[in-house]
DRENDO-1510 file (C-alpha; in Angstrom, 1 decimal, always signed):
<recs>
REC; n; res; u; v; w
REC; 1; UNK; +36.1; +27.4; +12.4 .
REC; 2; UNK; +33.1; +25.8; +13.2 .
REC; 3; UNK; +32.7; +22.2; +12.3 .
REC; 4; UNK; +30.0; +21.0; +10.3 .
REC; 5; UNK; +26.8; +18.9; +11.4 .
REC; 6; UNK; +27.3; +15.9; +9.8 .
REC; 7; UNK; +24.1; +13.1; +10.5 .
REC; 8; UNK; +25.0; +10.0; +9.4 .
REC; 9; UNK; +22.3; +7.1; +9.8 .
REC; 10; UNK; +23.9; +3.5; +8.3 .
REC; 11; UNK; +21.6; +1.1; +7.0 .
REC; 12; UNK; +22.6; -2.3; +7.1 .
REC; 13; UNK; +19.7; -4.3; +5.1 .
REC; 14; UNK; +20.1; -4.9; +1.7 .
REC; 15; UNK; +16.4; -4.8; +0.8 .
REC; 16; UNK; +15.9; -1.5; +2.7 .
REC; 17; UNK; +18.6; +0.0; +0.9 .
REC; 18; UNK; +17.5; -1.0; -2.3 .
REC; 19; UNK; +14.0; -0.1; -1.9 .
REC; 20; UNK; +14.5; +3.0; -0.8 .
REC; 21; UNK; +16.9; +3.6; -3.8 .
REC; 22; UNK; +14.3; +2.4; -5.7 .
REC; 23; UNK; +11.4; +4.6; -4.0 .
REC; 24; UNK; +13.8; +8.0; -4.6 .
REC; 25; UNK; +13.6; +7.2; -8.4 .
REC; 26; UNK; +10.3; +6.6; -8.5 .
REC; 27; UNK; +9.0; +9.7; -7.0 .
REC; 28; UNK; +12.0; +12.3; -7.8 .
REC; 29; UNK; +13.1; +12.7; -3.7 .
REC; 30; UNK; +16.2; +11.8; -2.1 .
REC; 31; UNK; +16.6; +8.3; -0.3 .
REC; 32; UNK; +17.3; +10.5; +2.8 .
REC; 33; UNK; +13.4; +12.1; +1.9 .
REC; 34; UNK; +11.8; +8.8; +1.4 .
REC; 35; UNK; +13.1; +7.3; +4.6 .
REC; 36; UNK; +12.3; +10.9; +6.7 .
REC; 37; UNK; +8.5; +10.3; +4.8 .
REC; 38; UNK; +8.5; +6.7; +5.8 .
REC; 39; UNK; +9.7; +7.3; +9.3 .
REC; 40; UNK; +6.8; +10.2; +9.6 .
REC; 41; UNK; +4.0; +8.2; +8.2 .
REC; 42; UNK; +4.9; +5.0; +10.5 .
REC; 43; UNK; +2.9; +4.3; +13.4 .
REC; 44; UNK; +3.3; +1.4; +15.3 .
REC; 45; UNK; +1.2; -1.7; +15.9 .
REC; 46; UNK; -1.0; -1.2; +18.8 .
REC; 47; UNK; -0.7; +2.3; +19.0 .
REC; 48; UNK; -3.6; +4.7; +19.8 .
REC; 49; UNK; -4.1; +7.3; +17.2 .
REC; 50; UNK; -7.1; +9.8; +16.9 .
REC; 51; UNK; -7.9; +12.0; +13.8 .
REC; 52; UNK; -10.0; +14.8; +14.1 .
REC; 53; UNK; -13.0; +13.4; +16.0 .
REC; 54; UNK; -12.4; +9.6; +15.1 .
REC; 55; UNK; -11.1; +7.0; +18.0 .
REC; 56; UNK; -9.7; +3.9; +18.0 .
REC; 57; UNK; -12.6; +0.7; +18.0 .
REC; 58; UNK; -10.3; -2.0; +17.4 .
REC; 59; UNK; -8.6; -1.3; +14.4 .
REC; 60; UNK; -10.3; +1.1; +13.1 .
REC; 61; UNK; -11.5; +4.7; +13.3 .
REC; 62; UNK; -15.3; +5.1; +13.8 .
REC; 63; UNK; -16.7; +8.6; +15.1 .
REC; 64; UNK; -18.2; +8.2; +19.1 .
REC; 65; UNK; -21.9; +7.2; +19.2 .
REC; 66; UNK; -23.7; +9.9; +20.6 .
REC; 67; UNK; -27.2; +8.9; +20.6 .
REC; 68; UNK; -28.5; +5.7; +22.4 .
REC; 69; UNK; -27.0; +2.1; +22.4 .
REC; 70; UNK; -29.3; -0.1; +20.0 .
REC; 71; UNK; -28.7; -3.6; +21.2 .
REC; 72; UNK; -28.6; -6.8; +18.6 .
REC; 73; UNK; -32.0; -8.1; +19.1 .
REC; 74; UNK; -33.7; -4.6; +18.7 .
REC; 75; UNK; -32.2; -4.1; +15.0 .
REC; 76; UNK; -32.8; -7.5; +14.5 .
REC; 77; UNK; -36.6; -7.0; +15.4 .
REC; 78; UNK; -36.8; -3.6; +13.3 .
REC; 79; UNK; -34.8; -5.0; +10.2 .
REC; 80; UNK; -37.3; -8.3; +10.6 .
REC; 81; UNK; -40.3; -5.4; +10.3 .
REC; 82; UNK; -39.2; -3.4; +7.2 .
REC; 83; UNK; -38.6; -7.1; +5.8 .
REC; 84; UNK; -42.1; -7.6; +6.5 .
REC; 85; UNK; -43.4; -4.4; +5.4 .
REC; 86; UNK; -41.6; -4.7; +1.9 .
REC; 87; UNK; -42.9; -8.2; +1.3 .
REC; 88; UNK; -46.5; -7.4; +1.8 .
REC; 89; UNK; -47.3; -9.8; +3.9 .
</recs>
C-alpha cells in the first residue's frame, strides 16, 4: 500500500499564524492558499525583477530610454523658454 504524501510546514509565530487565519476568512481560501499566494507574490529586497519591457532604475520600473540622453541644463534651458514664451515677455 502506498503511503500517502503528507507536507507538513510548522509555523512557529503567533502573528503569522493568526494573520493568515485571519486572511483565509477574509477572502474564502485556505491558510495553506494564502501562504502559497504570499509566498508567490514575495520578492525579495534587492532583487532584480523585469516585467514585460520594464527594468529596474532604482526602485522602480521605468521602460529603457531609447532616444537621446537630455542632460539637466538642457531641460532646464527649454522649460526656462516655454516659461518665457507663456508669459509674453
Amino acid at each position: 500500500m502506498a503511503r500517502a504524501n503528507r507536507i507538513q510546514f510548522n509555523v512557529r509565530s503567533a502573528f503569522a499564524r493568526t494573520r493568515a487565519h485571519e486572511l483565509a476568512t477574509l477572502t474564502g481560501m485556505t491558510v495553506t492558499q494564502v501562504v502559497e499566494d504570499a509566498l508567490r507574490a514575495y520578492v525579495p529586497p534587492g532583487a532584480k525583477t523585469t516585467v514585460g519591457r520594464l527594468v529596474p532604475h532604482g526602485r522602480i520600473l521605468v521602460l529603457p530610454s531609447t532616444g537621446p540622453t537630455i542632460s539637466l541644463a538642457d531641460a532646464d534651458e527649454a522649460l526656462d523658454a516655454v516659461r518665457e514664451r507663456d508669459r509674453g515677455d
